[in-house]
C-alpha angles and dihedrals in degrees: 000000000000097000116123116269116256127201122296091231114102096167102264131110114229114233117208112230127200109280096241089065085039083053099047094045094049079054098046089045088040081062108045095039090060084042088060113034092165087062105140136094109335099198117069126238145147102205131026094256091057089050088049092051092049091050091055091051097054107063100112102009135080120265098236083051095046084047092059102045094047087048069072107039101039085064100052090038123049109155139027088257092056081061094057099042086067121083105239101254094057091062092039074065102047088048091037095118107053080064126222072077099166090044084051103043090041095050086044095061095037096055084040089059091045089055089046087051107027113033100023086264087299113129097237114240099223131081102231084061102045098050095052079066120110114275092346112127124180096281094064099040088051088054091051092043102044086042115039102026105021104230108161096261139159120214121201119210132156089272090054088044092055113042093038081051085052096045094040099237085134143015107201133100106213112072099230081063092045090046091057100050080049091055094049089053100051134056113241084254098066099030093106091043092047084051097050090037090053085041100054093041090049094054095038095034132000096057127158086278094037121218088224081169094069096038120141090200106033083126100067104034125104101200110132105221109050107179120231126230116276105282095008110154106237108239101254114234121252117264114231103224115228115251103244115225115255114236117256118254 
């Protein structure tokens, strides 16, 4: 993207599974990745700080709304200090409809003063950096890292939690321990496609209520309770017929 190249290290070790589960996740990424041939960022930036403040804006809010609020905002603020030369409310408005607007606003201009003190107003390209940002976790600093400046990185959402649950790729709740059975899936080279395929086929297909019926990868999922099209007929299940009884001799 035309940004400089920071280091590989984003602060994880990398476990090595068993190579039937390794096997099973390169096909399931092989197919979705043919299912959603747009994968990639879906927030739209042209520097990493523009991709750290949409991110920001987007907790909580979907990604098309977040795009046309930031067409806005991108050209009114440039840089982490024209952030900072507005009073607040004046920025609470400009976010306003991405909702949580005053969090938002507020976690915007203190991570913009941090850049300005701590990093020369230049968002850092590792992850022990990033995340001592304000109100920046790992998520958001995978995102910033896989997209703007393209470190191999694995971001965990909701989306991500659900569908590798479903696939068994992991068996943890919290999203550090589901990122790094991710990690230990997937070689560093399609970490950032494995994050955007899960993404997309959480949100088109895997929802909370999944369309088994339109999976690419049904096959090879493991989740119990697939779901049938709408009016589908459920196979009956075959009648065992009763032994009669043989007549005496």
């Amino acid at each position: 993207m035309g940004f400089r190249r920071a280091r590989t290290d984003t602060g994880a070790r990398r476990p090595t599974p068993r190579p039937e589960p390794r096997g099973r996740a390169r096909r399931v990424l092989t197919r979705l990745a043919k299912a959603y041939p747009d994968w990639g960022p879906t927030l739209e930036f042209g520097s990493p700080f523009e991709l750290l403040v949409a991110t920001i804006l987007a907790a909580q809010a979907r990604d098309e709304r977040v795009n046309q609020v930031t067409r806005r905002l991108f050209r009114k603020y440039r840089a982490p200090d024209d952030y900072l030369k507005v009073a607040a409310e004046e920025l609470e408005r400009d976010v306003h409809e991405t909702g949580f607007y005053r969090q938002k606003a507020r976690t915007i201009r203190a991570c913009s003063e941090q850049l300005l003190r701590e990093f020369g107003g230049e968002v850092p390209g590792d992850m022990q950096s990033l995340v001592r940002l304000h109100g920046v976790g790992r998520k958001t600093a995978s995102i910033v890292l896989g997209n703007a400046f393209e470190v191999p990185a694995i971001a965990v959402d909701r989306h991500v939690a659900r569908v590798a649950g479903r696939l068994g790729f992991s068996r943890r709740a919290e999203p550090d321990g589901i990122e790094e059975d991710l990690r230990a899936l997937y070689p560093p080279k399609d970490w950032v496609k494995a994050t955007w395929c899960l993404v997309l086929h959480g949100r088109r297909v895997c929802q909370p209520t999944p369309r088994c019926f339109e999976c690419p990868v049904s096959a090879l999922c493991p989740y119990p309770k697939k779901t049938k099209a709408p009016g589908a007929r459920a196979t009956p299940r075959p009648t065992r017929r009763a032994a009669s009884a043989r007549p005496a001799r």
